[in-house]
C-alpha positions as CSV (number, residue, x, y, z in Angstrom):
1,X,0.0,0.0,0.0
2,X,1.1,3.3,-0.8
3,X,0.2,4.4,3.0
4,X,3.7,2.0,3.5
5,X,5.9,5.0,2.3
6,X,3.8,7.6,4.1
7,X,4.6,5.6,7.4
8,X,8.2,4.4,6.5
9,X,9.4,7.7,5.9
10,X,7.9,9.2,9.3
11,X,9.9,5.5,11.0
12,X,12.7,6.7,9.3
13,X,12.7,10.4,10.7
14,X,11.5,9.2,14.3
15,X,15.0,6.9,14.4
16,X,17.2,9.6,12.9
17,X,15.9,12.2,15.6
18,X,16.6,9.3,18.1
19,X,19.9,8.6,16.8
20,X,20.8,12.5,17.0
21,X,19.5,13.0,20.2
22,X,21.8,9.8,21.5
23,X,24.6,10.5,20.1
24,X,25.1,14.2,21.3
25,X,24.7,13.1,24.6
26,X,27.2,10.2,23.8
27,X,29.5,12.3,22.0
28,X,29.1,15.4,24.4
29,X,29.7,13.2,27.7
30,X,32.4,11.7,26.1
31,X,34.2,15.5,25.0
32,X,33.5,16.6,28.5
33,X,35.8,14.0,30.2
34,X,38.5,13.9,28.1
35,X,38.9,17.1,28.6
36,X,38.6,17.1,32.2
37,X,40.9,14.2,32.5
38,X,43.7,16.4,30.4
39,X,43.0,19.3,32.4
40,X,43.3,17.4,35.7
41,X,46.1,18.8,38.3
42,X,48.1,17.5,40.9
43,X,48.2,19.1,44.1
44,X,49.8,18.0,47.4
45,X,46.6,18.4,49.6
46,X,44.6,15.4,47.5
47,X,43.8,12.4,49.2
48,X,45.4,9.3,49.1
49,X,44.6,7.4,45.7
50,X,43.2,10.9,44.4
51,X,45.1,11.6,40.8
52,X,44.4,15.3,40.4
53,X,41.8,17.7,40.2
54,X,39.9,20.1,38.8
55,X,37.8,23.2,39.2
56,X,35.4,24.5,36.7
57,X,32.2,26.7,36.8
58,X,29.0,26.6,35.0
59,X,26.0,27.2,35.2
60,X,25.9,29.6,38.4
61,X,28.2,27.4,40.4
62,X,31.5,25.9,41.1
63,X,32.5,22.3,41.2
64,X,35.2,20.6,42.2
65,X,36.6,17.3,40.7
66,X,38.7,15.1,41.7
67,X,39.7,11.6,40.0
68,X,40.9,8.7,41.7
69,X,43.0,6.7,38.7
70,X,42.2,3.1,40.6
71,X,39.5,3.6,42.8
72,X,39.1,5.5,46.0
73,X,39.6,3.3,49.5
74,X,35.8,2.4,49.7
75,X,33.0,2.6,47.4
76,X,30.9,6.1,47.0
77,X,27.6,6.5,48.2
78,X,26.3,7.0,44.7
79,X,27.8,6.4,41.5
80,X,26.9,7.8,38.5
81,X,27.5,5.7,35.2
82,X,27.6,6.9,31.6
83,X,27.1,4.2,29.3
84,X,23.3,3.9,28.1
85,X,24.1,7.0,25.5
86,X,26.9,5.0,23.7
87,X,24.3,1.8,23.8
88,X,21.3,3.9,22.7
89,X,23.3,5.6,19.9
90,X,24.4,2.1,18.6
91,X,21.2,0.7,18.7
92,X,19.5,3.8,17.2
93,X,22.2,3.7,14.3
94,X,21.5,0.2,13.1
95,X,17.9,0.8,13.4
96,X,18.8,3.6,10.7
97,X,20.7,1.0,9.3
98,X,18.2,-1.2,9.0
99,X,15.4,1.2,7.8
100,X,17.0,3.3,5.0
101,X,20.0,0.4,3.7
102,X,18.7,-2.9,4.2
103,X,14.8,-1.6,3.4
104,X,15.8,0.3,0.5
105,X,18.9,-1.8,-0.3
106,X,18.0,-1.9,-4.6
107,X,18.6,2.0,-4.7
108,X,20.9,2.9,-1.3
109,X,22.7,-0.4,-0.5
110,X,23.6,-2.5,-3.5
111,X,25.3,-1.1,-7.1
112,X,24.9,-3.8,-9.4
113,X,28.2,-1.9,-11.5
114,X,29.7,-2.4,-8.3
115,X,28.5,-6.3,-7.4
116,X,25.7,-7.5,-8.7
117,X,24.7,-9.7,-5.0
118,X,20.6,-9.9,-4.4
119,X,19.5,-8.3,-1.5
120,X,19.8,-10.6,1.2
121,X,23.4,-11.5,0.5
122,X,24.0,-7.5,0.8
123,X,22.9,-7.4,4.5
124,X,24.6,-10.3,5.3
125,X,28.0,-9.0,4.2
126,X,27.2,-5.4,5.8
127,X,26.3,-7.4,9.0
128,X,29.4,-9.7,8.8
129,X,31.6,-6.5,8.7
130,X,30.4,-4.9,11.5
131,X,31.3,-8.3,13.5
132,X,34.4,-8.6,11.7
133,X,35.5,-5.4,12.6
134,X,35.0,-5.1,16.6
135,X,36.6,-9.1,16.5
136,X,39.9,-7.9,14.3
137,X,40.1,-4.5,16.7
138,X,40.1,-6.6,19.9
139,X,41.9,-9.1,18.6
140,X,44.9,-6.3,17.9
141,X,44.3,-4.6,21.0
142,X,45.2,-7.6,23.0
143,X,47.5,-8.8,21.3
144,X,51.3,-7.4,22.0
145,X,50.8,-4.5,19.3
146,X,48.5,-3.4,22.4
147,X,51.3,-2.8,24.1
148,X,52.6,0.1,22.0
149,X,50.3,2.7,22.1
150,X,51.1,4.5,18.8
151,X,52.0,2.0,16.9
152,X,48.5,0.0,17.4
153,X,46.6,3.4,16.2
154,X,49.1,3.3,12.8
155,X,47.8,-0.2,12.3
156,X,44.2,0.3,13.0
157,X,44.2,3.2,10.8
158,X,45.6,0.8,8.3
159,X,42.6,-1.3,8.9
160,X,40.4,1.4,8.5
161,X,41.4,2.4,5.4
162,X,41.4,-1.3,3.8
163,X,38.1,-1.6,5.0
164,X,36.8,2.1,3.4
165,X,38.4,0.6,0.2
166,X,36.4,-2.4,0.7
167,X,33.6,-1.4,1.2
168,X,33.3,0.7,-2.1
169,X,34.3,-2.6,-3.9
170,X,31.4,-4.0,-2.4
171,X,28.1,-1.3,-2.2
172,X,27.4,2.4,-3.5
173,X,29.5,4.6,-2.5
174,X,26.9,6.3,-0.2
175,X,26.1,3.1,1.5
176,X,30.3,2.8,1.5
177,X,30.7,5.7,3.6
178,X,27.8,4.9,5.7
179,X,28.7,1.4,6.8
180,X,32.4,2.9,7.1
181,X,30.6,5.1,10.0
182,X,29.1,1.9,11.2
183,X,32.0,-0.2,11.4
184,X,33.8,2.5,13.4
185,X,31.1,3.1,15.7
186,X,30.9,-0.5,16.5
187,X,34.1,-0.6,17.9
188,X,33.4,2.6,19.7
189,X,30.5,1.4,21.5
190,X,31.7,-2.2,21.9
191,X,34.6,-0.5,23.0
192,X,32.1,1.0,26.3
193,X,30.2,-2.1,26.3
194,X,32.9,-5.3,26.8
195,X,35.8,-3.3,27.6
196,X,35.7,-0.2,29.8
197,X,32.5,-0.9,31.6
198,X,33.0,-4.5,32.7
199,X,36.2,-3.1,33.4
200,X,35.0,-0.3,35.8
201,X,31.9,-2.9,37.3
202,X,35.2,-5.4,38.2
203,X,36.9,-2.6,40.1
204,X,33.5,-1.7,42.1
205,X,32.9,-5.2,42.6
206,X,36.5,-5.0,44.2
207,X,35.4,-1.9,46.2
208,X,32.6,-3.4,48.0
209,X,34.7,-6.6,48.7
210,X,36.9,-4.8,50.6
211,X,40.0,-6.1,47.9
212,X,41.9,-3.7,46.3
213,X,41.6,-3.0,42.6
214,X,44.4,-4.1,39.7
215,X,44.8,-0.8,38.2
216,X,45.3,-2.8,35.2
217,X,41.5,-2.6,34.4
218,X,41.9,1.2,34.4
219,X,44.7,1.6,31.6
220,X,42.8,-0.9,29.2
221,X,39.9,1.2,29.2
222,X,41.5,4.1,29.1
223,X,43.4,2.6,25.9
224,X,40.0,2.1,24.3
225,X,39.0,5.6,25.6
226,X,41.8,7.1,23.6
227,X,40.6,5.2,20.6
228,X,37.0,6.4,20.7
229,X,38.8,10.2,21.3
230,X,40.1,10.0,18.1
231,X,37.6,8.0,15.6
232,X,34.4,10.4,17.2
233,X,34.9,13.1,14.3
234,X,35.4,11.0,11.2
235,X,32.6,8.9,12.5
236,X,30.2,11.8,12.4
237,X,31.4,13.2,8.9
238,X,30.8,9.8,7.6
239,X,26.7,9.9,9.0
240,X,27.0,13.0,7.6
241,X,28.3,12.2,4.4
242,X,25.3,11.0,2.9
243,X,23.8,14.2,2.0
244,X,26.8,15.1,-0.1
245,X,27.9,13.3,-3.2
246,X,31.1,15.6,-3.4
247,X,32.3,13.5,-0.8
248,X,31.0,9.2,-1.5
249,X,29.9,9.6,-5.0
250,X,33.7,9.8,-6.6
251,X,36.1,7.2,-8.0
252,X,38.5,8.8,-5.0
253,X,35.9,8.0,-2.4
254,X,38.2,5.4,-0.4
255,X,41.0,7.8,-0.5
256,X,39.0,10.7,0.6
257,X,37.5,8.5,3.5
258,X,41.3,7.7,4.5
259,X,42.5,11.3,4.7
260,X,39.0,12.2,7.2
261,X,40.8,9.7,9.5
262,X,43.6,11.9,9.6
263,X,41.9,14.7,9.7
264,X,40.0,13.5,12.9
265,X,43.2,13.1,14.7
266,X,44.3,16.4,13.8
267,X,41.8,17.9,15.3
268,X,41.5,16.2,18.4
269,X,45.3,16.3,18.9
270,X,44.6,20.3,19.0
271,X,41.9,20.3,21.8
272,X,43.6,17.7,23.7
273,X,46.8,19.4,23.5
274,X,44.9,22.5,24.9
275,X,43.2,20.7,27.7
276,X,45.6,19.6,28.7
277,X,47.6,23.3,29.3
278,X,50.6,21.9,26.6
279,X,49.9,24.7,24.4
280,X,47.9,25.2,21.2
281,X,49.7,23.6,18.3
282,X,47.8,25.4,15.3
283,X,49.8,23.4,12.6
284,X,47.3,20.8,13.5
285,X,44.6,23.4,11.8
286,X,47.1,24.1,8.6
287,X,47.3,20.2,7.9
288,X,43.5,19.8,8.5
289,X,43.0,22.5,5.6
290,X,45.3,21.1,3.4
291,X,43.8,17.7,3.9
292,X,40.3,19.5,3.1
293,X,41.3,21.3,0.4
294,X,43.0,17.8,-0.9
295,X,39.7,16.0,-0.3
296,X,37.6,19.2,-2.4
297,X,40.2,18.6,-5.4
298,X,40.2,14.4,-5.5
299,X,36.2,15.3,-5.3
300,X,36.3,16.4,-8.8
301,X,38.8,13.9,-10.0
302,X,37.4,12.7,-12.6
303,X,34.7,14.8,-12.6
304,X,32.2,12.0,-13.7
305,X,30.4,10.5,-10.3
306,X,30.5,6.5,-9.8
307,X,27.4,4.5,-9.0
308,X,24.8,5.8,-12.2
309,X,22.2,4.1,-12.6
310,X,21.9,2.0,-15.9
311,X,20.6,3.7,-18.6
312,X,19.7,0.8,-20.7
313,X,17.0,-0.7,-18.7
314,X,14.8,-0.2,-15.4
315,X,15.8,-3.4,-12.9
316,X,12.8,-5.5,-11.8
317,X,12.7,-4.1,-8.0
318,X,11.1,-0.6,-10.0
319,X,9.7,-2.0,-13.2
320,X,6.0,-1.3,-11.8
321,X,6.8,2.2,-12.3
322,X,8.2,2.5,-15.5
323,X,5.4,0.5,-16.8
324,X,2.4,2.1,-15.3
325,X,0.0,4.4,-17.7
326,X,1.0,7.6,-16.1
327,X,4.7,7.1,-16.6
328,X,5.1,8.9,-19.9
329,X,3.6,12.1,-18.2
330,X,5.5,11.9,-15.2
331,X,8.4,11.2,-17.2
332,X,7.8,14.4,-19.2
333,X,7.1,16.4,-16.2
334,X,10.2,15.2,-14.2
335,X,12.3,16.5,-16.8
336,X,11.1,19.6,-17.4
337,X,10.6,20.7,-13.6
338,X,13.2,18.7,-12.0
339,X,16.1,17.7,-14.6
340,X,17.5,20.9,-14.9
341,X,19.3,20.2,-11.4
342,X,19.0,16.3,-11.0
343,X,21.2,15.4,-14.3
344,X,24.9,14.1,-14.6
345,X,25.9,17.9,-15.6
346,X,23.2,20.4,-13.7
347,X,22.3,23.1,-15.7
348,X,21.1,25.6,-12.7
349,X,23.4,28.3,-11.8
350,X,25.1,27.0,-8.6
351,X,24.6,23.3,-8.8
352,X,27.8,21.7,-10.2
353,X,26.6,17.9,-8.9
354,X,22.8,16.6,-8.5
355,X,21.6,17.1,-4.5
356,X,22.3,13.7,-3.2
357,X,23.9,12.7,-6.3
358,X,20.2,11.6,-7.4
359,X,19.9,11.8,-11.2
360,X,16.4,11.8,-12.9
361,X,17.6,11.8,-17.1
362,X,16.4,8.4,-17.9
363,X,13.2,5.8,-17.1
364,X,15.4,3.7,-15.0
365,X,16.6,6.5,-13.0
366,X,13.2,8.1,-12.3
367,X,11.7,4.8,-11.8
368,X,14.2,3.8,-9.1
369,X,13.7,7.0,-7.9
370,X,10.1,7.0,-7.6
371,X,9.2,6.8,-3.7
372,X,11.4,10.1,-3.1
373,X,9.9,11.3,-5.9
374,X,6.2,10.8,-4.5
375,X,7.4,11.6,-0.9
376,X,9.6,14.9,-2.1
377,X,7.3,16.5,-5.0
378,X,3.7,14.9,-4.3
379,X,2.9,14.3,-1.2
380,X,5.2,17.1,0.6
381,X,6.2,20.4,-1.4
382,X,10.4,19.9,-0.4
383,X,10.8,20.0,-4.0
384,X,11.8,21.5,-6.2
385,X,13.3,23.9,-3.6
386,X,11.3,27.4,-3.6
387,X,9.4,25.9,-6.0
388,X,11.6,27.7,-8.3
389,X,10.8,25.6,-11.2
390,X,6.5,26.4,-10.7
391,X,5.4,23.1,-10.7
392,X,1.6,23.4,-10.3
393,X,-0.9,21.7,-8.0
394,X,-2.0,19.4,-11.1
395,X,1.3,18.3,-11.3
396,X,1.9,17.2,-8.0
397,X,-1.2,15.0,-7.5
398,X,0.3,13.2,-11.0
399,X,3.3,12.6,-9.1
400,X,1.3,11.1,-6.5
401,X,-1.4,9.3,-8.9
402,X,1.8,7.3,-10.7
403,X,2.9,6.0,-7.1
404,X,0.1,5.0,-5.8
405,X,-1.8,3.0,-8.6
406,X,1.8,1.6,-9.3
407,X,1.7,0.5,-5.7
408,X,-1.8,-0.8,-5.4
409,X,-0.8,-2.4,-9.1
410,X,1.6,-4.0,-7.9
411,X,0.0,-5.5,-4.7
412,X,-3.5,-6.7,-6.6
């Protein structure tokens, strides 16, 4: 039913404002105490165990902080843990996952100029990845690599960037980027969840036992803390990612992914060079730029975008369109309100790629195309923007007319 797409796309908001939500509480816990921890001072009055402290002011009052780097001689009345926003934002992510990549996985999961795999194949590799990835990252993380701390990060980032060029041998280059963000964030949050929690839960349980904690359960979560410091930024520019085809849609995409990395850790190497009172190293911002600028220029190079849709024929996951009665209209219509800026080579003054690299030249293109179409320029009037292009009222219930008898069509 055509209700189905209606509904979906209201699911599909109602998890991304969850996953927002989640992760700036994640992400914004997580910034807090790293720079806290950085900024911490040593003082000759703290108590025994005590590892520095810190003052800081907000909202109206002052607090003072101090951080124990085992534990403190007996267990605290209360203890606060933060761990359910790194869950939540996992499990909000892959319901994302799930809604947009494995529910629309013909149009934003699988290029068949890529690999031509069927659908269910597609989610099992992107599922498989995910596993592989937080079982190859422990695995090197306790193995004696582990034991150097900046030589493990040059191998992960290794890792990393075999797995970005992976994964555009394997899916679009949209859903490239995406899972790219996914198999980093897995480790992140299975970083909190089997590392530096049961780690921290150990150490209480050693508390109330009267024993006294192995600080050794401290420095391996703080090791995974360090790695979730640094991968937080390209993680978020690779959620991100998906509204601009500049950045996934190139035949440099796996290179451009690899240089974000690097661009992540030079910008948290500023701000935690800062909290921590070592100075403020601005070469960290002239490399960023020229990694940007690099990324802008392998962007356009080659100029044509990867991952077009066939112009030959329509596949069968969108043949109802193309062959119901009201194609040949909405066929004509779509390119003469909406082509002009969803084509290969945009003709509108300012748009030098198609918004969301979505091209609308050809029947297979619209047709593949056609719930965003019904969603974007029938039901809602998102598009075209400003409605610069006049489309009229009649139009619009065409748009929607096409879907929905190609939907009911398809169900009788």
């Amino acid at each position: 039913m055509y209700e189905y797409a209606i509904a979906w796309e209201w699911l599909g908001f109602a998890a991304r404002w969850f996953h927002v939500v989640t992760a700036i509480a994640w992400i914004g816990s997580s910034f807090y105490f790293i720079a806290l921890d950085l900024g911490l001072v040593k003082r000759p009055h703290l108590p025994p165990g005590a590892y520095g402290e810190e003052w800081q002011v907000h909202g109206g009052g002052f607090y003072h902080i101090q951080k124990y780097l085992v534990a403190p001689a007996q267990m605290p009345e209360h203890l606060t843990w933060f761990k359910y926003e790194s869950y939540f934002t996992w499990i909000s992510g892959f319901l994302m996952l799930c809604i947009v990549y494995y529910g629309g996985a013909d149009l934003f999961l699988i290029d068949r100029h890529v690999l031509d795999i069927s659908v269910p194949v597609a989610i099992l590799i992107s599922l498989a990845s995910l596993a592989f990835g937080w079982v190859v990252y422990d695995l090197l993380c306790r193995s004696p690599l582990g034991l150097n701390t900046w030589g493990l990060m040059a191998v992960l980032y290794a890792v990393l960037v075999f797995m970005a060029w992976g994964y555009t041998q394997l899916f679009t280059g949209r859903a490239a980027f995406l899972h790219l963000g996914a198999f980093t964030a897995t480790i992140m949050s299975a970083n909190v969840f089997m590392i530096i929690i049961p780690n921290q839960k150990i150490v209480v349980a050693d508390l109330i036992a009267g024993r006294t904690p192995d600080p050794k359960y401290g420095q391996v979560a703080k090791q995974r803390s360090l790695h979730n410091n640094y991968l937080t930024l390209p993680v978020i520019f690779f959620m991100l990612s998906n509204h601009y085809p500049l950045a996934f849609g190139t035949a440099f995409n796996w290179v451009i992914a690899a240089l974000v990395f690097l661009m992540g850790v030079t910008i948290r190497h500023w701000f935690n060079t800062t909290h921590a009172r070592k100075g403020r190293p601005t070469w960290t911002w002239i490399v960023t730029v020229i990694l940007f600028m690099l990324i802008m220029w392998l962007s356009t190079v080659p100029k044509q975008l990867t991952g077009e849709t066939d112009t030959a024929a329509v596949t069968p996951a969108f043949q109802q369109f193309a062959d119901n009665p009201h194609f040949p209209a909405v066929k004509q219509l779509v390119s003469t309100r909406c082509s002009m800026c969803h084509a290969a080579e945009p003709v509108y003054e300012g748009v030098v790629r198609p918004p969301k690299g979505v091209a609308l030249e050809n029947d297979a293109e619209i047709a593949a195309h056609a719930r965003e179409i019904y969603i974007q320029a029938g039901r809602s009037h998102a598009m075209p923007p400003g409605n610069v292009t006049d489309i009229t009222p009649d139009e619009r219930r065409l748009l929607i007319a096409w879907f929905e008898s190609a939907v009911e069509g398809k169900k009788q």
